[in-house]
C-alpha positions in Angstrom: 18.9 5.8 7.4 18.1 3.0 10.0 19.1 1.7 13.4 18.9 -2.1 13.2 18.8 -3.1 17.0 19.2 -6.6 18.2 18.6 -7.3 21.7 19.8 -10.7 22.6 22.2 -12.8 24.7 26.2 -11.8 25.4 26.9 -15.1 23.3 25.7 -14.1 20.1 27.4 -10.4 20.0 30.6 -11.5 18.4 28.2 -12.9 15.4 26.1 -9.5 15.0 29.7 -8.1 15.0 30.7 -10.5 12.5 27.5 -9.6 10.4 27.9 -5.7 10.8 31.7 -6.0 9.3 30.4 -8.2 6.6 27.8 -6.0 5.3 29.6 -2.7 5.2 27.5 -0.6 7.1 28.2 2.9 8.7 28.7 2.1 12.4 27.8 -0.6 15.1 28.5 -0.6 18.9 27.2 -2.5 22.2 25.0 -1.9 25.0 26.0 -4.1 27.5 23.2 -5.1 29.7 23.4 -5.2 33.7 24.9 -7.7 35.7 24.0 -11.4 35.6 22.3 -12.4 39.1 22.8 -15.8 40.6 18.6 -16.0 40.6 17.2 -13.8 37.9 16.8 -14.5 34.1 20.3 -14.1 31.8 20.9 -10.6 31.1 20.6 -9.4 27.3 23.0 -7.2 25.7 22.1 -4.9 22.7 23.8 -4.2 19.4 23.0 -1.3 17.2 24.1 -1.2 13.7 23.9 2.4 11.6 22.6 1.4 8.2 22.2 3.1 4.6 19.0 2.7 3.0 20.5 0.8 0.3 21.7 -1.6 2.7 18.8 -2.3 5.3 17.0 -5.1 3.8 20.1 -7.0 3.3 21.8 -6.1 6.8 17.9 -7.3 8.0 18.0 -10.7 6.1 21.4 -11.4 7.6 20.3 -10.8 10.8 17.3 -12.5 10.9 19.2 -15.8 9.2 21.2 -15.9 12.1 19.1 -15.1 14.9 15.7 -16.2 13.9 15.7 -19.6 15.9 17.1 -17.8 18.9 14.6 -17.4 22.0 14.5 -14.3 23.5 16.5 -12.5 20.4 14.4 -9.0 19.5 15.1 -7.2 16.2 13.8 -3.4 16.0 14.0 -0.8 13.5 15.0 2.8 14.5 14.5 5.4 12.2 17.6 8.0 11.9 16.8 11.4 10.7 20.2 12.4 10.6 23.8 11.9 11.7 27.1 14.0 12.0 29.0 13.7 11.2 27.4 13.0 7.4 28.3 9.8 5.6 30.4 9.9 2.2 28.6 9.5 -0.7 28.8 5.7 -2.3 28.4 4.4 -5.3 24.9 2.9 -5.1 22.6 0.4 -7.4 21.0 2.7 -10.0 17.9 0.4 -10.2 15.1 1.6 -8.2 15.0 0.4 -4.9 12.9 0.6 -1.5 14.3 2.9 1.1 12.1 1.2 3.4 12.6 -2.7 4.8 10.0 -5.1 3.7 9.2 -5.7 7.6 8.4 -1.9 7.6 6.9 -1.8 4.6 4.3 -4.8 6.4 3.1 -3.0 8.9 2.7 0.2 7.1 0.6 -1.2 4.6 -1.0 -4.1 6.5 -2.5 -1.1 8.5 -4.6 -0.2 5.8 -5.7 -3.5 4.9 -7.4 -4.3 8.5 -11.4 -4.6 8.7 -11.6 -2.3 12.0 -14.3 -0.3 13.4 -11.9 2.8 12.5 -12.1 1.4 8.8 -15.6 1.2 8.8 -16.1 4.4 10.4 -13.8 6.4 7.3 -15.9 4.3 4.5 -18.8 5.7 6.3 -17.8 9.1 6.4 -16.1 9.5 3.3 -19.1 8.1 1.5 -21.6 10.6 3.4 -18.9 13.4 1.8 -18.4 12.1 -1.5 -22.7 11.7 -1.9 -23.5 15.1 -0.7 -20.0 16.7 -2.7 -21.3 14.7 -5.9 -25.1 15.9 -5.3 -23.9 19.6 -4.5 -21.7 19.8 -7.8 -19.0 20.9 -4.8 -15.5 20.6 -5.8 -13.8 21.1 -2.3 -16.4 19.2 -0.6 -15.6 16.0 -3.3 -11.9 16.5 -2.8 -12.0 16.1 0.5 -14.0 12.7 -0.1 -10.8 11.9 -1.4 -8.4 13.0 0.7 -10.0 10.6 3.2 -9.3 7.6 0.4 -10.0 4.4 2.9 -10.3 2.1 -0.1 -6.6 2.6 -1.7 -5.2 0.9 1.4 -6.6 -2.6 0.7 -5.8 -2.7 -2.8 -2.0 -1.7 -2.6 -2.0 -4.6 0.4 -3.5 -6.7 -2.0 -0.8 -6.4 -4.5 2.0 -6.4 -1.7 0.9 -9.5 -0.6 1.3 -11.1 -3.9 4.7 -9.8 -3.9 5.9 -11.2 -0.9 3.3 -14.6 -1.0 1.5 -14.1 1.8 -2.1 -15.4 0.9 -3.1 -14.3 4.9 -2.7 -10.6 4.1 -4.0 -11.0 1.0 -7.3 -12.6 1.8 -7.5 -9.6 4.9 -7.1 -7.2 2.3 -9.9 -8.4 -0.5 -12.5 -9.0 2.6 -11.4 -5.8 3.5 -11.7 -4.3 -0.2 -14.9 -6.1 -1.1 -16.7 -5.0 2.4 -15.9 -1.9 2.0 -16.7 -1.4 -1.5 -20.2 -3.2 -0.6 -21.1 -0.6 2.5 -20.1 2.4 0.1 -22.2 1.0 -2.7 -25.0 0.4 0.1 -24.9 3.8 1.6 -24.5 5.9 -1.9 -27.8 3.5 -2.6 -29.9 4.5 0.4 -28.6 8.4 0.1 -29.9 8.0 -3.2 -33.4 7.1 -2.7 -33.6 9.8 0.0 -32.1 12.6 -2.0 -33.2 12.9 -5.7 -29.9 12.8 -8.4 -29.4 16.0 -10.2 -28.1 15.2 -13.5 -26.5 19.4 -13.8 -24.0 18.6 -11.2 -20.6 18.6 -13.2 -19.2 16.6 -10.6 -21.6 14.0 -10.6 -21.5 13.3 -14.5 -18.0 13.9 -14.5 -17.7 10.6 -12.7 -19.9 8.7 -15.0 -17.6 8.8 -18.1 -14.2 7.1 -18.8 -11.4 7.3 -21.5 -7.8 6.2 -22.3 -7.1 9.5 -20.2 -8.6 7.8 -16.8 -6.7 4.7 -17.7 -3.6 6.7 -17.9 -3.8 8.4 -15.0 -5.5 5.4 -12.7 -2.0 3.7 -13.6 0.0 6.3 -12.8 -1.0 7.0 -9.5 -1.1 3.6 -8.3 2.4 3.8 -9.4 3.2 7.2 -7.1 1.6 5.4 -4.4 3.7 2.6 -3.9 6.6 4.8 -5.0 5.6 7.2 -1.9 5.1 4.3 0.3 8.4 2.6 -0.1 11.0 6.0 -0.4 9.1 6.9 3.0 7.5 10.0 0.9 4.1 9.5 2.8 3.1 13.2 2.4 2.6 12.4 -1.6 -0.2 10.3 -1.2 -2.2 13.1 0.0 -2.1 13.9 -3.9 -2.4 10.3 -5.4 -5.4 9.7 -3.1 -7.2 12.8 -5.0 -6.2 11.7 -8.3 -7.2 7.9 -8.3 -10.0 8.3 -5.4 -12.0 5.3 -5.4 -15.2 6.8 -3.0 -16.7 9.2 -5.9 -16.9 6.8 -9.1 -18.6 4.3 -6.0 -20.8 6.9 -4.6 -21.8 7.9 -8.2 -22.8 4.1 -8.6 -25.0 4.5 -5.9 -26.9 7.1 -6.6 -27.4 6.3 -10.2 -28.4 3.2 -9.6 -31.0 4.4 -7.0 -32.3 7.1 -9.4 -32.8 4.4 -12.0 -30.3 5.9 -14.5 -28.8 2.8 -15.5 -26.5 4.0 -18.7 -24.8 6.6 -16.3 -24.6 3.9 -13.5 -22.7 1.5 -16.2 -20.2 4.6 -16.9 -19.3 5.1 -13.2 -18.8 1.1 -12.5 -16.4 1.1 -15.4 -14.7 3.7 -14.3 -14.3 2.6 -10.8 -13.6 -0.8 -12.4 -10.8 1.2 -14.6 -9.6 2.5 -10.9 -9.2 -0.6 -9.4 -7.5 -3.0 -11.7 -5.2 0.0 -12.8 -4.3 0.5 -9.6 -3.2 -2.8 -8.8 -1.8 -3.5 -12.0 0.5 -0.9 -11.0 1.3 -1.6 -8.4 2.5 -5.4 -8.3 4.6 -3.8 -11.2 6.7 -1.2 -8.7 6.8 -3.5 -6.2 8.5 -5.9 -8.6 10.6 -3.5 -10.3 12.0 -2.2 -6.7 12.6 -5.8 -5.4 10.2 -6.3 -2.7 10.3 -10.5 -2.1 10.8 -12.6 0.7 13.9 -13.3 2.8 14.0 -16.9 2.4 14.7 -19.7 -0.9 11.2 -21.1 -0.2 9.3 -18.2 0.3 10.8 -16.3 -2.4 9.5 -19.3 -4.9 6.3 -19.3 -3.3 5.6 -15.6 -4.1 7.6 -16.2 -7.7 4.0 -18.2 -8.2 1.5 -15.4 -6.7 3.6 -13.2 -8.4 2.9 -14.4 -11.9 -0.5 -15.3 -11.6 -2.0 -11.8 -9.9 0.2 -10.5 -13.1 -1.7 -12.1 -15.3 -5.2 -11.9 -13.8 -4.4 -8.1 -13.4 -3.3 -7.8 -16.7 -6.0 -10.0 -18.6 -8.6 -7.5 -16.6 -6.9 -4.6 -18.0 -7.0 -5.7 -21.6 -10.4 -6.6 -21.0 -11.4 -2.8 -19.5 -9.3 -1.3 -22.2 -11.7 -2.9 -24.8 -14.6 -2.1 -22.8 -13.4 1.5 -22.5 -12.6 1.6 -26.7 -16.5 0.3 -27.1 -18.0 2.8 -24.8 -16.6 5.8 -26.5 -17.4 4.5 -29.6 -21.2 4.8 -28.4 -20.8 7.9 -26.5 -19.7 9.3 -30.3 -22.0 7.4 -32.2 
């Protein structure tokens, strides 16, 4: 549950009020604010409204329609963990749905999409852990690699972007992407000249083939991810991080490519191409299934566009790495 504040003018309670009985949530009430004085600025009062998951997003979209072109009016979103006495039960929408607002939702996953000395720093590291993990054949070493994940953030901004049309977070987030794929790729390259590539390390090899298993899974964790992300479930990424990890297939790049193996090298960049476009792909599709769009008409048909064309791209890609994926077994077996 949410507490959907609005701090604003005495004029404009009677409307939140009007809006709170409108959208049937679980409680509001008023905070009036101190007295006016004869010299100071008008004082503001707040209302809080006690929302159901189900019914955030809307309660926010009313809101905002009516106070979005007043100066001065603050919207903020308080997080509930619980309240007594408990709420009935209601019949609720059984089509999946985000528990958390698409204004929440922004700044969770626009976080991860920002090119920051802190982002740099995590590529760095995670990179320097994946390359001596992959090189030591050391599972726990590898795994936490993983656990450190920087490069999942930028693609699940990517597709959220697409899915609420806003081409700035999207261009943040494939700069973002594509620089820190690049300084992985670099590093795993420069580890790799320094520290020759032992071809018996299980991890390292095991990075440098792909099959319809690897698609499978590449899809359904970008799918948990955006599931964990929206239902608030944060603590289940820790697991979808390990099991679509973008660092080690990059890292094995690296260091095959430095080593001159060229046919394992051509493995791991399928693989991490596999990663990529499956996690996107699966991503624009919760995110569309679970309703994420803008609040207004023109916005709405604006994404509607991005929408259908990062489908397509995504999807084309995937057809594409599905054949590619079909051909290199075949000459692994041959």
């Amino acid at each position: 549950m949410r507490i959907i504040e609005v701090v604003t003018d005495p004029g404009h309670v009677d409307t939140l009020r009007g809006i709170a009985e409108q959208q049937d949530i679980l409680d509001h009430w008023v905070l009036p604010g101190p007295p006016a004085e004869d010299d100071g600025p008008p004082p503001r009062w707040a209302v809080r409204m006690l929302v159901r998951p189900a019914r955030q997003q809307a309660v926010l979209d009313a809101v905002q329609q009516a106070m979005g072109t007043i100066e001065g009016a603050r919207i903020n979103i308080i997080p509930v963990e619980a309240t007594l006495p408990r709420p009935p039960e209601v019949e609720t929408d059984r089509r999946a749905s985000a528990a958390r607002s698409r204004e929440e939702l922004y700044e969770k996953i626009a976080a991860g999409a920002r090119w920051n000395s802190t982002y740099l720093l995590l590529v760095i590291l995670s990179t320097v852990v994946a390359a001596i993990g992959l090189e030591a054949d050391s599972v726990a070493v590898v795994i936490g690699a993983m656990v450190i994940a920087p490069l999942l953030g930028p693609n699940i901004a990517l597709a959220f972007a697409s899915a609420v049309g806003d081409t700035a977070l999207a261009g943040a987030a494939l700069r973002t992407n594509l620089g820190g794929l690049a300084l992985a790729l670099g590093l795993s390259v420069v580890f790799g000249l320094l520290w020759p590539v032992d071809l018996s390390s299980h991890e390292l090899m095991l990075r440098t083939r792909v099959g319809p298993a690897d698609i499978a899974l590449a899809l359904a964790s970008g799918a948990a991810a955006v599931i964990s992300l929206t239902t608030g479930l944060s603590s289940a990424l820790v697991g979808v991080m390990v099991a679509v990890a973008l660092l080690p297939p990059t890292a094995t790049l690296g260091l095959m490519l430095a080593s001159g193996h060229h046919g394992q090298a051509a493995g791991a960049a399928l693989l991490l191409a596999v990663n990529i476009v499956c996690v996107n792909l699966a991503a624009k599709v919760v995110f569309l299934v679970q309703g994420v769009r803008p609040r207004t008409w023109y916005e709405r048909r604006k994404a509607r566009q991005s929408t259908w064309f990062y489908l397509i791209f995504w999807l084309v890609l995937f057809a594409f790495l599905a054949l590619a994926v079909w051909a290199w077994q075949r000459l692994a077996t041959a």
